[in-house]
C-alpha positions in Angstrom: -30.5 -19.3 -8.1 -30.9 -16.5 -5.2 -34.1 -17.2 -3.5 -36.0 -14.3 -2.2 -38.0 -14.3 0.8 -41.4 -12.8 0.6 -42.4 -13.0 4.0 -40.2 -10.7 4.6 -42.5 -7.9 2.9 -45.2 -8.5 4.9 -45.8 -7.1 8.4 -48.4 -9.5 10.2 -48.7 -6.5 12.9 -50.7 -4.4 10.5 -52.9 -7.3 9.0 -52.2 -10.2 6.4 -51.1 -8.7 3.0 -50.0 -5.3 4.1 -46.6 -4.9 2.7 -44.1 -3.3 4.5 -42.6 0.3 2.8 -38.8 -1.1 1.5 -36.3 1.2 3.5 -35.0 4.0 1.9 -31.2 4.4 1.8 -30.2 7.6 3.3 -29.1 9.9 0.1 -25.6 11.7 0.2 -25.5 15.3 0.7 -23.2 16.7 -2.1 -20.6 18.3 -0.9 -20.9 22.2 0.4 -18.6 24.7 -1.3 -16.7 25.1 2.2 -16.1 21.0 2.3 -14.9 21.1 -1.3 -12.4 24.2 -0.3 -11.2 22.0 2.8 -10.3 19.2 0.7 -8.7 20.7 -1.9 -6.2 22.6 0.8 -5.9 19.1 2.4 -4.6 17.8 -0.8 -2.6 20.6 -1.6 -0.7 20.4 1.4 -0.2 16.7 0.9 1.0 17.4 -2.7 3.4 20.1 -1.0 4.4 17.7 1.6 5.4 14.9 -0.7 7.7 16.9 -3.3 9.4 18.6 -0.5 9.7 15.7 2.0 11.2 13.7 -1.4 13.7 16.9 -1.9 14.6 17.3 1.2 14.3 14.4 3.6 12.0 13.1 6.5 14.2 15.3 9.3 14.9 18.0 7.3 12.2 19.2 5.8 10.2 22.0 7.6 6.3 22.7 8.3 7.4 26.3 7.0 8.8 24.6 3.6 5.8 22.6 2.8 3.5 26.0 3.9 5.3 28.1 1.3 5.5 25.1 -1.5 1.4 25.0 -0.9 0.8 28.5 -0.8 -0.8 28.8 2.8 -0.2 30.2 6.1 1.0 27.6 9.0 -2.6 28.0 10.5 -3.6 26.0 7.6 -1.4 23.7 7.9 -2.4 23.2 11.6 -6.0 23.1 11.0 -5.2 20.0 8.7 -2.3 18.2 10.0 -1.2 18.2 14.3 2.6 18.2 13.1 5.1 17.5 10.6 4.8 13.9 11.8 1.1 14.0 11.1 1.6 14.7 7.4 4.6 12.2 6.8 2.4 9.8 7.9 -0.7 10.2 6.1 1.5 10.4 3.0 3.0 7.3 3.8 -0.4 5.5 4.9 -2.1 6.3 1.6 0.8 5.5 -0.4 0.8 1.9 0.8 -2.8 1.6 0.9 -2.9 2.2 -2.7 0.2 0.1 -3.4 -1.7 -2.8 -1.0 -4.8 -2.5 -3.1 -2.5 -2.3 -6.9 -0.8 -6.2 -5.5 -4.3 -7.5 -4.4 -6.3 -6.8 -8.0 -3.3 -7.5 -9.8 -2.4 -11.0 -7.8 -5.9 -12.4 -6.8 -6.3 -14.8 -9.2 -2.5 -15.8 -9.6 -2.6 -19.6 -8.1 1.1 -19.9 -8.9 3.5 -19.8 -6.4 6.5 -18.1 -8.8 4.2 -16.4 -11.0 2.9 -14.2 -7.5 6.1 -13.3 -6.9 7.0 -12.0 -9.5 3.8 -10.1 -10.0 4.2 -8.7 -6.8 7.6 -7.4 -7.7 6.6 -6.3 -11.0 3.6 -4.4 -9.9 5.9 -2.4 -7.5 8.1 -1.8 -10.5 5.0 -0.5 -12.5 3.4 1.8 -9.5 6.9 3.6 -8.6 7.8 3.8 -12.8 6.6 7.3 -12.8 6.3 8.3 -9.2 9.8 9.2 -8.0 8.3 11.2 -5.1 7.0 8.4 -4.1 9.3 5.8 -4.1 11.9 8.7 -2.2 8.7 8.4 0.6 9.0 4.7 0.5 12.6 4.3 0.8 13.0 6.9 3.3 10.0 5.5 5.8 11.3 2.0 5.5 14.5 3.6 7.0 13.9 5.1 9.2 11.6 1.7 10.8 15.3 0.9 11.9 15.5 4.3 14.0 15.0 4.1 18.0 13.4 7.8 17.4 11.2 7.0 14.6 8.0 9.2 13.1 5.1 7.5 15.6 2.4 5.4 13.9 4.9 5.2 10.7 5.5 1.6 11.3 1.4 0.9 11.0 0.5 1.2 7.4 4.3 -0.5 6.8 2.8 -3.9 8.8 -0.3 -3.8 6.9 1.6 -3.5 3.4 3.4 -6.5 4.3 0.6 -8.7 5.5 -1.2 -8.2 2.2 1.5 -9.7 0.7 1.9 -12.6 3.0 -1.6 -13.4 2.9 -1.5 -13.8 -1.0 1.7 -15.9 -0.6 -0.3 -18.1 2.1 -3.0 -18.5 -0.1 -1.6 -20.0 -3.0 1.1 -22.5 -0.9 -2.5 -24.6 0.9 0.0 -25.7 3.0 0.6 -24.5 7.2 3.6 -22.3 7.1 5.5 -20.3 9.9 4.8 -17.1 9.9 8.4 -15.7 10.3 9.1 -17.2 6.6 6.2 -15.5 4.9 7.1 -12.3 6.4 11.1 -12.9 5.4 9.7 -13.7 2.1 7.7 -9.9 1.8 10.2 -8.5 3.2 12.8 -9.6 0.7 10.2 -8.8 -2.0 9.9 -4.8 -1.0 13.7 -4.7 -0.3 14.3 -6.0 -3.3 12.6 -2.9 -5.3 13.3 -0.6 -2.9 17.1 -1.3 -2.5 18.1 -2.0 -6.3 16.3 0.0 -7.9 17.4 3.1 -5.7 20.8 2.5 -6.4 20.4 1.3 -10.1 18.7 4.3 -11.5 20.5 7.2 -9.6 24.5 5.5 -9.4 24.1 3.4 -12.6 25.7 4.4 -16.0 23.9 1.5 -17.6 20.9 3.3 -19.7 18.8 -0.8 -19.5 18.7 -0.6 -15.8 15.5 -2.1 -16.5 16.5 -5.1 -18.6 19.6 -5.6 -15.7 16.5 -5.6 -13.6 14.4 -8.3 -15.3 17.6 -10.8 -14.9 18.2 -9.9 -11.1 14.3 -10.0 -10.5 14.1 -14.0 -11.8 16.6 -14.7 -9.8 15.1 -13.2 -6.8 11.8 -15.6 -7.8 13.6 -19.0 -8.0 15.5 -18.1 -4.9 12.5 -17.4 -2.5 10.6 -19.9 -3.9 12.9 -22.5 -3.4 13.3 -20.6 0.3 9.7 -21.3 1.0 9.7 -24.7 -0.3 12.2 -25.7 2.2 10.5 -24.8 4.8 7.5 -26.9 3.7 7.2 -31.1 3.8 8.1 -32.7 1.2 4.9 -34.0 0.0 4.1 -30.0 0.0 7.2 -28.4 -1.7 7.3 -30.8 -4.8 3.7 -29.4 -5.4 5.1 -25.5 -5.5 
């Protein structure tokens, strides 16, 4: 039971028995019609920015082709965004923000070490199922991590993605384990998804690229999980 502390109503410094006022929360302004306007831009250059950054590329996509896919001038863009760099990473940031948050409620209460995994796998399946935009963003950001000339900051949200990930498979092994091998582990996860399935549903001819999946995806499980339970004691891997 929550125990509540009375004293705490009372303010000796005005005389025994005087309760104090409770604070009042600040209330929210609503929005004015000018903030509403600015966000609604802001996402309609992000909605601009993500179909033609998935149609055209990272590098080749211009500020002038996501101005004229949105509808506004390039002042609007600039009043928004500092560059083209600016926008590819906020698309990228809130697109693994939200796939960060769909792993954690979907995989909080998974105690299973196999079960997780594919969870995790399976949840990235379900949030890229009808976002091809998306996923193109995705693929294309983790490449170009591997570029000496990369899009600043783009490597940030990427890390944090990751470590969500690793902290779920930490949590469910109760054993110490290097971090190197959880991050292998995640890593092999999101390549997985992101390298197959790329390739499966735009060069396969095979019309169950899904099913293909399923077989390739248990496979993935048994392997990592048997990865990670090498690197454990043996006391600790027979209990995974």
């Amino acid at each position: 039971m929550v125990s509540f502390d009375y004293n705490a109503l009372y303010d000796d410094s005005v005389g025994f028995g005087r309760m104090k006022a409770p604070a009042k929360k600040p209330s929210r302004k609503p929005a004015t019609r000018q903030q509403r306007r600015v966000s609604a831009t802001h996402s309609k250059l992000l909605d601009a920015a993500r179909m033609v950054l998935s149609e055209k590329g990272l590098d080749s996509a211009t500020i002038a082709d996501i101005t004229e896919r949105a509808d506004v001038g390039k002042g609007t863009f600039y009043y928004h965004f500092k560059d083209k760099e600016g926008v590819i990473v906020a698309l990228i940031k809130g697109l693994l923000e939200e796939l960060a948050a769909a792993i954690e409620k979907k995989c909080s209460e998974i105690d299973d070490l196999p079960e997780l995994l594919d969870t995790m796998i399976g949840v990235h399946i379900e949030f890229f199922s009808n976002r091809w935009e998306d996923f193109v963003l995705f693929f294309q950001g983790r490449g170009d991590l591997y570029l000496k000339e990369s899009y600043q900051g783009i490597e940030t949200p990427f890390i944090d993605y990751l470590e969500t990930m690793e902290n779920l498979i930490d949590s469910v092994i109760h054993h110490r384990i290097p971090k190197h091998i959880l991050r292998r582990v995640a890593c092999a996860a999101a390549g997985f998804v992101s390298g197959y399935y790329s390739f499966a549903v735009i060069l396969s001819e095979d019309k169950d690229v899904d099913k293909t999946f399923r077989s390739l995806r248990g496979a993935l499980v048994a392997s990592l999980t048997r990865f990670i339970s090498e690197a454990l004691p043996a006391a600790a891997s027979r209990a995974i």
